[in-house]
C-alpha positions as a printed Julia matrix, in Angstrom:
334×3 Matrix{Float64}:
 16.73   -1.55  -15.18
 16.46   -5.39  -14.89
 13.16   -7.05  -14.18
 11.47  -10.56  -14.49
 13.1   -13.51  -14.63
 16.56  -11.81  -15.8
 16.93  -10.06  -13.02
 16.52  -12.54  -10.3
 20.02  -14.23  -11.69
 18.35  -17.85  -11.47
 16.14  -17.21   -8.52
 12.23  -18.36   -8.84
  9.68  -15.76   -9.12
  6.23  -16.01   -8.86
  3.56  -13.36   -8.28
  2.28  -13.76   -4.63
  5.84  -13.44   -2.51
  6.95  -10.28   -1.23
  8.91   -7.65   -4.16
 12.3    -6.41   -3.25
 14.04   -3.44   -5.0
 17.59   -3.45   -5.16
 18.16    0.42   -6.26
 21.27    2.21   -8.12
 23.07   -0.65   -8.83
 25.41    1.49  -10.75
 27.84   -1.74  -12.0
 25.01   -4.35  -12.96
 26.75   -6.8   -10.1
 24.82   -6.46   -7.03
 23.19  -10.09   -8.02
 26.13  -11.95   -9.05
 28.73  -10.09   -5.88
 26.46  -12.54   -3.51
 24.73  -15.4    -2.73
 20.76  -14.92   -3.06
 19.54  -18.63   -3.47
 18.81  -18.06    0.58
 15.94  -16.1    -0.5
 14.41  -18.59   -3.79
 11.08  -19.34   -3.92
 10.53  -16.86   -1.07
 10.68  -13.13   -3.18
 10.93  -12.0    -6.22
 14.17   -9.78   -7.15
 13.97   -6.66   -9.48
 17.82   -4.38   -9.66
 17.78   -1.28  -11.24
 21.04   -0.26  -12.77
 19.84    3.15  -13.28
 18.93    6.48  -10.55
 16.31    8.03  -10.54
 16.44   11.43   -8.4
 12.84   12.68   -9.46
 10.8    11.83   -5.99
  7.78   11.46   -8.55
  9.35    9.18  -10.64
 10.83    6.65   -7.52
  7.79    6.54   -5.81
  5.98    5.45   -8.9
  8.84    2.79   -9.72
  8.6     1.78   -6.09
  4.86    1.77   -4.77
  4.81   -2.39   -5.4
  7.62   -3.45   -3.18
  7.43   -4.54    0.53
 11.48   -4.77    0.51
 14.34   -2.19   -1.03
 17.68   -2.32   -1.07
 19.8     0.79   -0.72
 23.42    1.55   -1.76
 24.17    4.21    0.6
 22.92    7.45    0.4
 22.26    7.38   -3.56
 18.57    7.22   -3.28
 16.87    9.64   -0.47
 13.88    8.69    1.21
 12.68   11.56    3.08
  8.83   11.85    4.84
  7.79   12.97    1.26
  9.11    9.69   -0.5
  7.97    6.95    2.58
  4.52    8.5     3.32
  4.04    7.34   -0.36
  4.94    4.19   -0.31
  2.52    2.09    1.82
  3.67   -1.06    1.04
  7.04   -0.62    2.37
  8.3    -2.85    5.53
 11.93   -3.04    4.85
 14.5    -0.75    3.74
 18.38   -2.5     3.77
 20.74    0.08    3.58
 24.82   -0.52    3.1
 26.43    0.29    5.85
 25.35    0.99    9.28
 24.61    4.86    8.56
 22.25    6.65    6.03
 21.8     9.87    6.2
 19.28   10.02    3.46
 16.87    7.79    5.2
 14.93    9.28    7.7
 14.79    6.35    9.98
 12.17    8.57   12.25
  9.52    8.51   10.0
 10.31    5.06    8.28
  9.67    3.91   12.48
  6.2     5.92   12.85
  5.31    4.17    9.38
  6.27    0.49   10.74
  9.09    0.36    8.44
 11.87   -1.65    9.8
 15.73   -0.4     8.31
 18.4    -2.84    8.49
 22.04   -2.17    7.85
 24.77   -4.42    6.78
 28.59   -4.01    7.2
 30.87   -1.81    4.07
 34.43   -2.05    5.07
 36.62    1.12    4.88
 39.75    0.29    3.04
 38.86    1.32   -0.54
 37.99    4.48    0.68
 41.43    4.95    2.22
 43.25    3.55   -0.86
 41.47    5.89   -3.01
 42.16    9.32   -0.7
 45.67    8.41   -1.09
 45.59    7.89   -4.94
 43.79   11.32   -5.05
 46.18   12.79   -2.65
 49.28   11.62   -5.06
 47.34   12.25   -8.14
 46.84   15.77   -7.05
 50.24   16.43   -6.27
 51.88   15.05   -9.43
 48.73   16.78  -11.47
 48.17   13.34  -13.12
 45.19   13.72  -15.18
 46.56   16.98  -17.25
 50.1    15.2   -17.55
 48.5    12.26  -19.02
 46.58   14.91  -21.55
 49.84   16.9   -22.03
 52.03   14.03  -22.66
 49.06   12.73  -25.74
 49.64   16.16  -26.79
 53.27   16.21  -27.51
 54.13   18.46  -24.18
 57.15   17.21  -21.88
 57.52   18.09  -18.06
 56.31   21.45  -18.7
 55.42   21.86  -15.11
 56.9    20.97  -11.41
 54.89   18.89   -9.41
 54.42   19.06   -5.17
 56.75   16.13   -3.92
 55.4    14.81   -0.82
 58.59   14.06    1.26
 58.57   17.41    2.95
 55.4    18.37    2.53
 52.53   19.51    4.93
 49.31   16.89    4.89
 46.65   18.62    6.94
 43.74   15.86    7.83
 40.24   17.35    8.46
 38.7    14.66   10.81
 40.63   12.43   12.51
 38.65    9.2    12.72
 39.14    6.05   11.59
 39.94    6.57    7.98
 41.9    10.28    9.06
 44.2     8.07   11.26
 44.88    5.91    8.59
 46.01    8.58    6.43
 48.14    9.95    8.59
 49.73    6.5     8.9
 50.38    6.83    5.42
 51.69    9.83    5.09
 54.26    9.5     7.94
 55.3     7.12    5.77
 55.97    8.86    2.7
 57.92   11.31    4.84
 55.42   14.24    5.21
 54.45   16.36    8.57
 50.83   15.99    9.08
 48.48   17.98   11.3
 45.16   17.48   12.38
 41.98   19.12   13.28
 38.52   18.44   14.12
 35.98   20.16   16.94
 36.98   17.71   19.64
 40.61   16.88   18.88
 42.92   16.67   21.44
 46.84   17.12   21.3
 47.3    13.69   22.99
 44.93   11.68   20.43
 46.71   13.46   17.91
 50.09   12.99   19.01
 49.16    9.12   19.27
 48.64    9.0    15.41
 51.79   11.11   14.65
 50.07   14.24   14.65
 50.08   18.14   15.61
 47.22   19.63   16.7
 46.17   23.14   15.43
 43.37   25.17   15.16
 41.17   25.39   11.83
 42.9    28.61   10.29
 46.08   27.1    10.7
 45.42   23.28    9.51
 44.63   25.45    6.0
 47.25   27.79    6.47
 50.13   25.87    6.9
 49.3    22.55    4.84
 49.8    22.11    1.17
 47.22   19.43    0.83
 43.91   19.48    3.15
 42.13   15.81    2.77
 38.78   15.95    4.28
 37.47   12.96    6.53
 34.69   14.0     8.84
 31.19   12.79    8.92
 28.72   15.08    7.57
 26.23   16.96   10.46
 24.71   20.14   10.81
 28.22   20.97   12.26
 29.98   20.09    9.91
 27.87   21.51    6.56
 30.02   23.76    4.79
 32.51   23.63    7.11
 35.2    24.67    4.27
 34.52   27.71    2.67
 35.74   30.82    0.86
 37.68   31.77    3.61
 39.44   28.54    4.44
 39.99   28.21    0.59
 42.08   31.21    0.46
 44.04   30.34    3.23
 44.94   27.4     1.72
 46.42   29.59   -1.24
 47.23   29.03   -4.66
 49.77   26.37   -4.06
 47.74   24.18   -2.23
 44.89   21.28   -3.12
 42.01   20.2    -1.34
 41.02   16.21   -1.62
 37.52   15.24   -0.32
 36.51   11.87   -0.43
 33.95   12.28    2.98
 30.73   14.36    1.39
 29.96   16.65   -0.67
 27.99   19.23    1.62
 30.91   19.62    4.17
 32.76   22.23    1.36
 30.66   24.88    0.21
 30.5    23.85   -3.49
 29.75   27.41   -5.11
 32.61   28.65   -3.09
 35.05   25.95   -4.54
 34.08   26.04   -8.16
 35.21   30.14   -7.57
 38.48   29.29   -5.62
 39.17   26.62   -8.63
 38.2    29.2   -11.25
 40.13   31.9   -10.12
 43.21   30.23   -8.93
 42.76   30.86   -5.29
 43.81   26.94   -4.66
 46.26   24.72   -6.43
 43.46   22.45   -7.34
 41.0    20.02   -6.04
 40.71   16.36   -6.22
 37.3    14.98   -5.6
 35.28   12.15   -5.22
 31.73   13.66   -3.64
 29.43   16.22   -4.42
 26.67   18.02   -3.54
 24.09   15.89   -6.18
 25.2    12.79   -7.51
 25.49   11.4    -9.93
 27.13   15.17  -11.44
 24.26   16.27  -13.56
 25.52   17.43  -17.28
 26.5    21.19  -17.25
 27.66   20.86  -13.72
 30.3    23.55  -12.94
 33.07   21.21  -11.73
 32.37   19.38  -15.05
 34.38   22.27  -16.3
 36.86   23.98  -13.24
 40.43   24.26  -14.22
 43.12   21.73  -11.7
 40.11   19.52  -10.89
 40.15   15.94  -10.61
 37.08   14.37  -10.26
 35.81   10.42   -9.54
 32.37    9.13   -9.46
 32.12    8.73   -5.63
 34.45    5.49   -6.02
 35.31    5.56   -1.99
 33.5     2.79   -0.78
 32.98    0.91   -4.21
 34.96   -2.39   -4.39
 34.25   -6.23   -4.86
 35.04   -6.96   -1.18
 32.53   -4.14   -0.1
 29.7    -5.33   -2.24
 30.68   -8.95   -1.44
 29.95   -7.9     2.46
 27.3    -5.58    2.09
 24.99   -7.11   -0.15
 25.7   -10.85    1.72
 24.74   -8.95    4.63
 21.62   -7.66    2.63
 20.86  -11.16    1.88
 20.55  -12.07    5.86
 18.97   -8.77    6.67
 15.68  -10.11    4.31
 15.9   -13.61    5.35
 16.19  -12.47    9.26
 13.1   -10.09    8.54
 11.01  -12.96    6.6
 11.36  -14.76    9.97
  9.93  -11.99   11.96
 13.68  -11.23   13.66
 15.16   -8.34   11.82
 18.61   -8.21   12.36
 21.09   -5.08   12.33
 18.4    -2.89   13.03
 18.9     1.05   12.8
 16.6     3.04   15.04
 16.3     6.79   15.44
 18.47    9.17   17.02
């Protein structure tokens, strides 16, 4: 955590303005990524770098500010957390959708929650890097090379392969752009997919079952709903067999995580590259701390400089907009 004067990176703090938190800034940057001076004289600034998942604990950090600032869904704030917090007028959050935020009560409470923009092409960029490091099993050649091992293994070449895309949205299209490109038949599924959108990304349409059955990697890119919560299972795991991978870079909750750690475990799947879980950050003991073929990353997806650049420059004009009585990019319940 950074507070007082250090954490206001040169902006004037006194005691009467209004306090804004600017939560789970992982990286220490979210000061420095954009330009706050907008907002000098006018607030005062506190950034913690750490998390704090106990609802206890973050409403006790918390009950002082008017103002927080959100990155994405790493901080919930349920009826349980915003009844609590009477003070609160503003949550920002990244992006224009937060699940953990439950923008109903935050409206009965007079809490206005802003969004900003995020941009999507880190997330892309790293699906693909997990797709190719899953393939080529990069990770354990890396260990087996420091251990004296050569090319004990043969790895999935993806010219020729099967890509099956869960979800295809705006990041699943661009995937499949990508993978036509590196010369592998992809196919497609999602509830309300039709042949002719798939066909117009280079596409085949099939039917759940099949998009496991038939692919040798399965990259996940659907939004998480009450639809689509634990979508993937035991059942879809085994179809995808032992010489296939999963990649899931979407959330956590769509694959049924005890059910995954026991495909990995046994060797029902190839392996699994992943970059979301259930509870994050992965508390110590976690299971897929230790599964066999896993490759994990801290939920890296949307992290870039260009994304916090946008999205906390955004966060910036959501404040000032709000200080003026005109909240901009305002999310309201559905």
């Amino acid at each position: 955590m950074r507070s007082g004067p250090s954490a206001t990176a040169g902006l004037a703090v006194t005691d009467g303005p209004p306090a804004v938190a600017v939560l789970d800034d992982y990286q220490d940057v979210a000061l420095q990524v954009a330009d706050w001076s907008p907002l000098a004289g006018r607030v005062e600034i506190v950034a913690f770098t750490d998390h704090l998942p106990d609802p206890d604990r973050l409403v006790e950090r918390l009950e002082r500010f008017e103002v927080v600032v959100a990155m994405r869904e790493r901080t919930a704030f349920p009826r349980s957390v915003l009844e609590r917090l009477p003070r609160l007028r503003l949550i920002v959050t990244t992006g224009m959708r937060n699940r953990a935020i439950d923008v109903a009560v935050a409206a009965e409470r007079g809490i206005t929650v802003s969004g900003t923009d995020l941009g999507g092409s880190s997330t892309v960029e790293l699906a693909w890097a997990l797709i190719m490091a899953i393939a080529r099993d990069l990770p354990a050649e890396d260990l087996r090379t420091r251990q004296g091992q050569w090319q004990p293994v043969l790895p999935l070449q993806l010219a020729g392969s099967t890509l099956g895309i869960l979800g295809l949205g705006r990041l699943g299209q661009r995937i499949a752009e990508l993978a036509r490109v590196f010369g592998m038949t992809v196919l497609a599924w999602s509830e309300n997919l039709t042949a002719e959108r798939a066909a117009e990304h280079g596409c085949g349409l099939v039917g759940k079952d099949d998009l496991f059955r038939r692919s040798d990697i399965v990259t996940l890119h659907t939004l998480l709903s009450h639809r689509t919560r634990n979508l993937v299972g035991a059942e879809e795991l085994e179809l995808l067999g032992p010489a296939g991978y999963l990649v899931n870079t979407s959330r956590g909750p769509i694959v049924r995580e005890a059910d995954l750690v026991d495909a990995l475990t046994a060797g029902t799947i190839g392996g699994a590259a992943l970059d979301v879980f259930d509870v994050e950050p992965l508390p110590a003991g976690h299971p897929l701390l230790s599964t066999p073929r896993t490759i994990l990353s801290p939920h890296l997806g949307f992290v870039s400089r260009p994304a916090y650049e946008l999205a906390y420059g955004q966060a910036v004009e959501d404040i000032t907009a709000w200080l003026a009585g005109s909240p901009v990019r305002v999310i309201g319940p559905r």
